[in-house]
PDB file of N, CA, C and O in Angstrom:
ATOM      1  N   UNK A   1      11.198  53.161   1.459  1.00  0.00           N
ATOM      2  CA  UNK A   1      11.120  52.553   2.774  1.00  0.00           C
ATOM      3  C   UNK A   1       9.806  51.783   2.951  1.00  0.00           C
ATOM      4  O   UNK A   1       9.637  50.680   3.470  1.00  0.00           O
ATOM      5  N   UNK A   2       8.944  52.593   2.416  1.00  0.00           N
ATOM      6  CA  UNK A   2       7.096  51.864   2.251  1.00  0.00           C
ATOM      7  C   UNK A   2       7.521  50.283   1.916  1.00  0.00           C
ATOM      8  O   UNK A   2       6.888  49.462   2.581  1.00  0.00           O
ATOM      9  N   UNK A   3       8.425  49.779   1.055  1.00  0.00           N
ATOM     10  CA  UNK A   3       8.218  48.877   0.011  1.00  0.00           C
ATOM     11  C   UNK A   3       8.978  47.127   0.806  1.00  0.00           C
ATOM     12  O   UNK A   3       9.022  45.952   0.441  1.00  0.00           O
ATOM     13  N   UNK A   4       9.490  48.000   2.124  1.00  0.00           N
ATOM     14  CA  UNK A   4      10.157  47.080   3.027  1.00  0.00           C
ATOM     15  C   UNK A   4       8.682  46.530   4.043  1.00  0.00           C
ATOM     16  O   UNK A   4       8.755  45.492   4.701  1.00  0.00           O
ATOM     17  N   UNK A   5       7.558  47.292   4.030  1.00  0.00           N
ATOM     18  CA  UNK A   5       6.515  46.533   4.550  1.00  0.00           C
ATOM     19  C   UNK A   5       6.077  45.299   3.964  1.00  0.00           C
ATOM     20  O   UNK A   5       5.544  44.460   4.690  1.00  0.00           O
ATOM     21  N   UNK A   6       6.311  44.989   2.179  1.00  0.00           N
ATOM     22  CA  UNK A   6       5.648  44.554   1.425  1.00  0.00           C
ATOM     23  C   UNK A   6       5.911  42.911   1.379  1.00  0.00           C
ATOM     24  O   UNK A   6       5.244  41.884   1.257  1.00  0.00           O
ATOM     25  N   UNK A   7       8.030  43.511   1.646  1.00  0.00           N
ATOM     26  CA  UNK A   7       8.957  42.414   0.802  1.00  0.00           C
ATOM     27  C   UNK A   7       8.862  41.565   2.135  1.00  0.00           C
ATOM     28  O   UNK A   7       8.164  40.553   2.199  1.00  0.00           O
ATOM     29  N   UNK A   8       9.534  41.996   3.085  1.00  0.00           N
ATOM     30  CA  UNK A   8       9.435  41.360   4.070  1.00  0.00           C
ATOM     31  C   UNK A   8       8.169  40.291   4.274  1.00  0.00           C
ATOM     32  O   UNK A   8       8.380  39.349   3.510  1.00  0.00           O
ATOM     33  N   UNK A   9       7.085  40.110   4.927  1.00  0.00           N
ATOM     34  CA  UNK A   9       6.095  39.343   4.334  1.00  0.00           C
ATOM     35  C   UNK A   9       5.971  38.291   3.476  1.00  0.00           C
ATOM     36  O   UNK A   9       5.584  37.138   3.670  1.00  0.00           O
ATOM     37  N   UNK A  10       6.460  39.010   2.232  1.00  0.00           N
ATOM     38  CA  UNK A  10       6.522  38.742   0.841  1.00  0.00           C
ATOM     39  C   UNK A  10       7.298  37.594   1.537  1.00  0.00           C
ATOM     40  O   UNK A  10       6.775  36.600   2.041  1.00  0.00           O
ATOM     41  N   UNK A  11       8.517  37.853   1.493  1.00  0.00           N
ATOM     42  CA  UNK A  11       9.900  36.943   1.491  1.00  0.00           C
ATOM     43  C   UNK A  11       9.372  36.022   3.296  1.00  0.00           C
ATOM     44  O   UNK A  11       9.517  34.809   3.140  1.00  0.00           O
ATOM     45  N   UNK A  12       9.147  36.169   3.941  1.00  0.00           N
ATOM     46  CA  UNK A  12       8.629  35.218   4.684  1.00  0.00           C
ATOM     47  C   UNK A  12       7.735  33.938   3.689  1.00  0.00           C
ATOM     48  O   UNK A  12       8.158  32.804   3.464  1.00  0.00           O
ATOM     49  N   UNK A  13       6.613  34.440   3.283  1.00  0.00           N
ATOM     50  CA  UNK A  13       5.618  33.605   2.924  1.00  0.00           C
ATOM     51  C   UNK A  13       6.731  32.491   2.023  1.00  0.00           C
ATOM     52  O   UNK A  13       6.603  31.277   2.177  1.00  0.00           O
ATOM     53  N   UNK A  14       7.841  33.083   1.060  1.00  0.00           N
ATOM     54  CA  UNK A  14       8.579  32.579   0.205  1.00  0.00           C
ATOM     55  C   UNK A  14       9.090  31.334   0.902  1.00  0.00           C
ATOM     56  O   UNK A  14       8.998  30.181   0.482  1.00  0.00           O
ATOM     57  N   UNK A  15       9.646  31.748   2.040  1.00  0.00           N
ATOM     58  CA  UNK A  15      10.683  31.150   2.916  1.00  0.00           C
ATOM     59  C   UNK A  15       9.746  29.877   3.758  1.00  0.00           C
ATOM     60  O   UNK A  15      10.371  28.884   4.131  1.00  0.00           O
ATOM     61  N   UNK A  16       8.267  29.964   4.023  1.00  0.00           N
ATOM     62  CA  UNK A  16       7.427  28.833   4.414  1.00  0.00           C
ATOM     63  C   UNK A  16       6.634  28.410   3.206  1.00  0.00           C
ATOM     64  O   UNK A  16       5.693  27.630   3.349  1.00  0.00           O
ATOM     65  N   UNK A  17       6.948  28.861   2.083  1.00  0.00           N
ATOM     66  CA  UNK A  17       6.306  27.782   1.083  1.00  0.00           C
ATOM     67  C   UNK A  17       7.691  27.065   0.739  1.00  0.00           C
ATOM     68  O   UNK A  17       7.251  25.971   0.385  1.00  0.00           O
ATOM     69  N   UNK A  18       8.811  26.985   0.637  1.00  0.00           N
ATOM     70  CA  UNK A  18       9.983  26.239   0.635  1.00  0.00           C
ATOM     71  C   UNK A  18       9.967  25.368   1.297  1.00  0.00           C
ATOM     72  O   UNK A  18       9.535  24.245   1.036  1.00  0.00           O
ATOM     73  N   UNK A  19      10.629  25.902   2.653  1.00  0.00           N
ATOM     74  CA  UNK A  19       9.712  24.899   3.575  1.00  0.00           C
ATOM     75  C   UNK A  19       9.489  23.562   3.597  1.00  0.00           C
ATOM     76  O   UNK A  19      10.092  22.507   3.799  1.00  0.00           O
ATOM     77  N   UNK A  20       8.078  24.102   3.232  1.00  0.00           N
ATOM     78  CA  UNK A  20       6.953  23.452   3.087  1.00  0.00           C
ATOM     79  C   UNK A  20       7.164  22.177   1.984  1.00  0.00           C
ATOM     80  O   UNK A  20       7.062  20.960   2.139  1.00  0.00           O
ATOM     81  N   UNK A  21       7.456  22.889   0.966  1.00  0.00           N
ATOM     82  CA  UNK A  21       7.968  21.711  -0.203  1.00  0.00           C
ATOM     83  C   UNK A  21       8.793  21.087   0.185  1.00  0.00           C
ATOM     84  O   UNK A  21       8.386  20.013  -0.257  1.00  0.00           O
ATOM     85  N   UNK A  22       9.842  20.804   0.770  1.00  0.00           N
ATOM     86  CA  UNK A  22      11.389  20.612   0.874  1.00  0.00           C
ATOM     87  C   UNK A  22      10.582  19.449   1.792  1.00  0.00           C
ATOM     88  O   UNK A  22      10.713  18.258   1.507  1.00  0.00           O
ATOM     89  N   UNK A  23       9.758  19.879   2.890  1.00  0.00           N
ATOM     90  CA  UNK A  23       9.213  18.692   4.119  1.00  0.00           C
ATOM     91  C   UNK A  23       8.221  17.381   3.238  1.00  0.00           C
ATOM     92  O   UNK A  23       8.325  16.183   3.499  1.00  0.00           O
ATOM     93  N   UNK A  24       7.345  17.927   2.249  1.00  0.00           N
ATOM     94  CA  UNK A  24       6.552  17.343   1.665  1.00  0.00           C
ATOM     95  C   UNK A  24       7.532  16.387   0.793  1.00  0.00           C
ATOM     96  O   UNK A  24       7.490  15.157   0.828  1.00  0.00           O
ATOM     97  N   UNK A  25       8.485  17.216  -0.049  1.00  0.00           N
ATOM     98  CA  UNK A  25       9.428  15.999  -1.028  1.00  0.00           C
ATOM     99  C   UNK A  25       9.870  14.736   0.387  1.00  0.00           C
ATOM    100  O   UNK A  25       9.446  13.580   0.403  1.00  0.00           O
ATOM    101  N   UNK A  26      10.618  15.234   1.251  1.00  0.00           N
ATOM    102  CA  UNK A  26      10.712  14.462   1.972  1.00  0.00           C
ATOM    103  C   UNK A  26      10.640  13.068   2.704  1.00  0.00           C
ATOM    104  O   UNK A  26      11.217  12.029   3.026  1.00  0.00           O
ATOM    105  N   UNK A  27       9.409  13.890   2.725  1.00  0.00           N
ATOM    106  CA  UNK A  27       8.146  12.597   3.258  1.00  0.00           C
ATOM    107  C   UNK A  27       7.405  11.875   2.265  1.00  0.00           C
ATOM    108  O   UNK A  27       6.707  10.961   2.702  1.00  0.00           O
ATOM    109  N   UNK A  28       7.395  12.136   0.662  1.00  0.00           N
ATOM    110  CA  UNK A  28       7.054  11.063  -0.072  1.00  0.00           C
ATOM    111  C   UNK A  28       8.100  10.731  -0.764  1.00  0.00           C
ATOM    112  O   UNK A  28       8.055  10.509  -1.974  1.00  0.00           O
ATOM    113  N   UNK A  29       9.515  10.642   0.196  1.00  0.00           N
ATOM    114  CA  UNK A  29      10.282   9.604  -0.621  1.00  0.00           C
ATOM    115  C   UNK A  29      10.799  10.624  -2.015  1.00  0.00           C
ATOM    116  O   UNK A  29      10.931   9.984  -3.058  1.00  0.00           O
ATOM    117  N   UNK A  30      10.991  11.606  -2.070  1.00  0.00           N
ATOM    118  CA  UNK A  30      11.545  11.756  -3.198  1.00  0.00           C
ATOM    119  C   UNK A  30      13.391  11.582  -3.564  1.00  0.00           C
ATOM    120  O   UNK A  30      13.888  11.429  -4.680  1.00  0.00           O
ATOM    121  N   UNK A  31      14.008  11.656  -2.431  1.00  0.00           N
ATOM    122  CA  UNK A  31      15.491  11.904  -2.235  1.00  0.00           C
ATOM    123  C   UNK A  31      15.606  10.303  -1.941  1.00  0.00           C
ATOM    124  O   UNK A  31      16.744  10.133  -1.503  1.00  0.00           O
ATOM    125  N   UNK A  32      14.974   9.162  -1.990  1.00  0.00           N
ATOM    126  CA  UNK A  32      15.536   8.004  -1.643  1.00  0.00           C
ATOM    127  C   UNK A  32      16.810   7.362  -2.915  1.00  0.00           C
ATOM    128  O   UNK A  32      17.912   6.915  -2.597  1.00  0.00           O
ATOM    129  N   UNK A  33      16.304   7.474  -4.287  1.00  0.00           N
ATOM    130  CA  UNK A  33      17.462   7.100  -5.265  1.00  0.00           C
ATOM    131  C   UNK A  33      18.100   8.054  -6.018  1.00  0.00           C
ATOM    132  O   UNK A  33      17.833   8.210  -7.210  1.00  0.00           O
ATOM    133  N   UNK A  34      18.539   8.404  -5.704  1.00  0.00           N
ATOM    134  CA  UNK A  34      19.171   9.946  -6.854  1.00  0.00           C
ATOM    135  C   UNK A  34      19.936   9.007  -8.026  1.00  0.00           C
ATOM    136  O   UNK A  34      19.593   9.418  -9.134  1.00  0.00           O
ATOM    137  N   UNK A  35      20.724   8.046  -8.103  1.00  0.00           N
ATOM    138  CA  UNK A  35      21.389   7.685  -8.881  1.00  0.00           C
ATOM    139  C   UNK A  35      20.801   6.680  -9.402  1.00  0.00           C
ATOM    140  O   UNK A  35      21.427   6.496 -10.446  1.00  0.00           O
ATOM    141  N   UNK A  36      19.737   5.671  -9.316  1.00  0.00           N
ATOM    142  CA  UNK A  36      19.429   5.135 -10.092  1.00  0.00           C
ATOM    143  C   UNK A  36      18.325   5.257 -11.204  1.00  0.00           C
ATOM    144  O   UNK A  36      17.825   4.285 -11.771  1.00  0.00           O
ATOM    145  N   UNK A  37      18.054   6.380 -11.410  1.00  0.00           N
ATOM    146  CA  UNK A  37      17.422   6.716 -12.702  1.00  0.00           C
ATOM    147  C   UNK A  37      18.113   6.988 -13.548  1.00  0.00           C
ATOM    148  O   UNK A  37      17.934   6.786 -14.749  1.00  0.00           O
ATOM    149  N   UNK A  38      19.557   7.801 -12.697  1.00  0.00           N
ATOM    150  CA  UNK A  38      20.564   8.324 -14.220  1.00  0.00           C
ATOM    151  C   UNK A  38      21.173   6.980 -14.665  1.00  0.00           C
ATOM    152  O   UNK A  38      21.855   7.091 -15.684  1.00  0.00           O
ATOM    153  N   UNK A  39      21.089   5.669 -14.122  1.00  0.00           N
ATOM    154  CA  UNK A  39      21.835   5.044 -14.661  1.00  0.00           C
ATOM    155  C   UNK A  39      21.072   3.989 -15.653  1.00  0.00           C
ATOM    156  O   UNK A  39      21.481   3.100 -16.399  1.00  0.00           O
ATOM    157  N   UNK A  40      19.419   4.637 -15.225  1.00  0.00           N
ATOM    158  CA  UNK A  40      18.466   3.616 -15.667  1.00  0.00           C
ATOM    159  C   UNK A  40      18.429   4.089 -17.696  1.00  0.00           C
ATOM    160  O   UNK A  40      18.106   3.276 -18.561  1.00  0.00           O
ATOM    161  N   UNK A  41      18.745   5.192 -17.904  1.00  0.00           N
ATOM    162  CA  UNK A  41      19.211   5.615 -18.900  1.00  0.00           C
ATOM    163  C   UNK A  41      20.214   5.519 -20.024  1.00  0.00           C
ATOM    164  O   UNK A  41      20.213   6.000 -21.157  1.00  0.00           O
ATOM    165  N   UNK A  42      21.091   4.735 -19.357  1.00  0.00           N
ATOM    166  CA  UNK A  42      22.051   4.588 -20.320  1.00  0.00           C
ATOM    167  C   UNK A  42      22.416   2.895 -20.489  1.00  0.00           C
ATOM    168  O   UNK A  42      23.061   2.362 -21.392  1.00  0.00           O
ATOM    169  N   UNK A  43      21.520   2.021 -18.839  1.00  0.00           N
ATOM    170  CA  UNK A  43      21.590   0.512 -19.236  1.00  0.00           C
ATOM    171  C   UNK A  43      20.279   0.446 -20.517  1.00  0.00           C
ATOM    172  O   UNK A  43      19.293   1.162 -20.688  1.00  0.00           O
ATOM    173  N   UNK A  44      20.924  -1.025 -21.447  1.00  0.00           N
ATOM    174  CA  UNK A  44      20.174  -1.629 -21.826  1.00  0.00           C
ATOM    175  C   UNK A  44      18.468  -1.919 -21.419  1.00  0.00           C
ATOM    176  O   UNK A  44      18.039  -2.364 -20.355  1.00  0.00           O
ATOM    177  N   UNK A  45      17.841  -1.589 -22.399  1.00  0.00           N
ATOM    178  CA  UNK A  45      16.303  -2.449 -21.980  1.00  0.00           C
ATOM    179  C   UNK A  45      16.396  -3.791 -21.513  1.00  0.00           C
ATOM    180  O   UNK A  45      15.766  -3.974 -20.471  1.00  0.00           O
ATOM    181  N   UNK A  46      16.945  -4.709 -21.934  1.00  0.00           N
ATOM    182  CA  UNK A  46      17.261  -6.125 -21.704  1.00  0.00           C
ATOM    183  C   UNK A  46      18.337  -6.477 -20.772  1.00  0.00           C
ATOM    184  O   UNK A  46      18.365  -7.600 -20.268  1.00  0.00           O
ATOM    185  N   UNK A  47      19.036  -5.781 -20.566  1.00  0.00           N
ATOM    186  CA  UNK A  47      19.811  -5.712 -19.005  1.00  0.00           C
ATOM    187  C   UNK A  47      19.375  -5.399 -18.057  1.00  0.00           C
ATOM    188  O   UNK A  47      19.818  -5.837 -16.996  1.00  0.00           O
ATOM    189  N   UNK A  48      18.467  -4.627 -18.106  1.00  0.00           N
ATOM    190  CA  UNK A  48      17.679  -3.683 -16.426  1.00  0.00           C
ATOM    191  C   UNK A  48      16.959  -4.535 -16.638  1.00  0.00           C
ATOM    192  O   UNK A  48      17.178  -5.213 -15.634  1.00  0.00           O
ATOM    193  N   UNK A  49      15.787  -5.390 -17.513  1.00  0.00           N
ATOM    194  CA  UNK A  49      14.781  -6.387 -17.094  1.00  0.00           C
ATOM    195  C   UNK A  49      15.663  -7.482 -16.721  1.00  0.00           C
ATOM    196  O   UNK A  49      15.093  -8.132 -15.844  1.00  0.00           O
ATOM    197  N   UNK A  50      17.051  -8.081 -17.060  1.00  0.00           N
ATOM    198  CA  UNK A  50      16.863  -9.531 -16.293  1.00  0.00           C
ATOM    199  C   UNK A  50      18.038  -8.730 -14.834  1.00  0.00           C
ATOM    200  O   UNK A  50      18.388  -9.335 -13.821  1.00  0.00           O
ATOM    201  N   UNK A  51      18.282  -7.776 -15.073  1.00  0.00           N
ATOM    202  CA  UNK A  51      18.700  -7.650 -13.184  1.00  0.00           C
ATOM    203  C   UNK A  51      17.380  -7.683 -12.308  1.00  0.00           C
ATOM    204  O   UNK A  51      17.183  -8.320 -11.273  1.00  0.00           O
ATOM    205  N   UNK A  52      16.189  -6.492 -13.263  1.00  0.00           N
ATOM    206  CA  UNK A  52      15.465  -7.114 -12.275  1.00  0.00           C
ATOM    207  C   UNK A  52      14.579  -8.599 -11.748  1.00  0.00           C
ATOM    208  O   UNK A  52      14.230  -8.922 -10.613  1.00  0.00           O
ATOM    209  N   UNK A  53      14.458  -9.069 -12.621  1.00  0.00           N
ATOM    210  CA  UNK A  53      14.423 -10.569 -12.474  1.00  0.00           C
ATOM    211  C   UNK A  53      14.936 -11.158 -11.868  1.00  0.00           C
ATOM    212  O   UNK A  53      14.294 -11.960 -11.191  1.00  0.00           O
ATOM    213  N   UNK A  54      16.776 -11.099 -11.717  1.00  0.00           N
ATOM    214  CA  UNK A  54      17.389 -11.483 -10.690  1.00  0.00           C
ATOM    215  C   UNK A  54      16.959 -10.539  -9.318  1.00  0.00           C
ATOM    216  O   UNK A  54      16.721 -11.072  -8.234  1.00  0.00           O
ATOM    217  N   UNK A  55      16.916  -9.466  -9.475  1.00  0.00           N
ATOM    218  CA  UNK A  55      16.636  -9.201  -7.800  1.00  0.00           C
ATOM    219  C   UNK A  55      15.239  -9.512  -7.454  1.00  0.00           C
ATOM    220  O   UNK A  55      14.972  -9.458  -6.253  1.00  0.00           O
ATOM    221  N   UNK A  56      14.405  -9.791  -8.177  1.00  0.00           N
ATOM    222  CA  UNK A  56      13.029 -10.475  -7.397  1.00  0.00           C
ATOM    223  C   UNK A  56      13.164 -11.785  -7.587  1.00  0.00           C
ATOM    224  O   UNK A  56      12.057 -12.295  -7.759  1.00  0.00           O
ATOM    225  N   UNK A  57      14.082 -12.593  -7.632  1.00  0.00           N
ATOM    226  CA  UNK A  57      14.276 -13.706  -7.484  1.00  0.00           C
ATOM    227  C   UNK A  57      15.175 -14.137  -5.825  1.00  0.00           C
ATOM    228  O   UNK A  57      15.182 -15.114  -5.076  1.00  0.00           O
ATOM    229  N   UNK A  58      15.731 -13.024  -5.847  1.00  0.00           N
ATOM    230  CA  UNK A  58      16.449 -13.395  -4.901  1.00  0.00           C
ATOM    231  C   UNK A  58      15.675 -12.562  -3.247  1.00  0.00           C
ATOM    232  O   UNK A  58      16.087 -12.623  -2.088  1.00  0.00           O
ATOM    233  N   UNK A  59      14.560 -11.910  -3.780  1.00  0.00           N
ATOM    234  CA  UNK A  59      13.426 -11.292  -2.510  1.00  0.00           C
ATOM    235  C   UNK A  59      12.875 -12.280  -2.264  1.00  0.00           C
ATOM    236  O   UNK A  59      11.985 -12.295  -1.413  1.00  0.00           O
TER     237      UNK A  59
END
């Protein structure tokens, strides 16, 4: 029963360092592209440079 003083606490602090991360990813943008890295992987080197070429051409 002692060991329910410990966890409790314990498992709070757990539950605001989550949180905490989850607000921080957040706010620097980490969840903005989920899919374009996986796809940045399997295009060509020479295809992803002239798309991007075309899209800063067309900014």
């Amino acid at each position: 029963m002692e060991v329910v003083y410990l966890l409790i606490p314990l498992s709070v602090m757990f539950l605001a360092g989550a949180i905490w991360a989850l607000t921080w990813a957040v706010k620097t943008n980490q969840f903005d592209d989920l899919v374009g890295p996986a796809h940045r992987i399997i295009i060509d080197d020479n295809e992803a440079r002239r798309e991007q070429k075309e899209r800063l051409k067309d900014e």
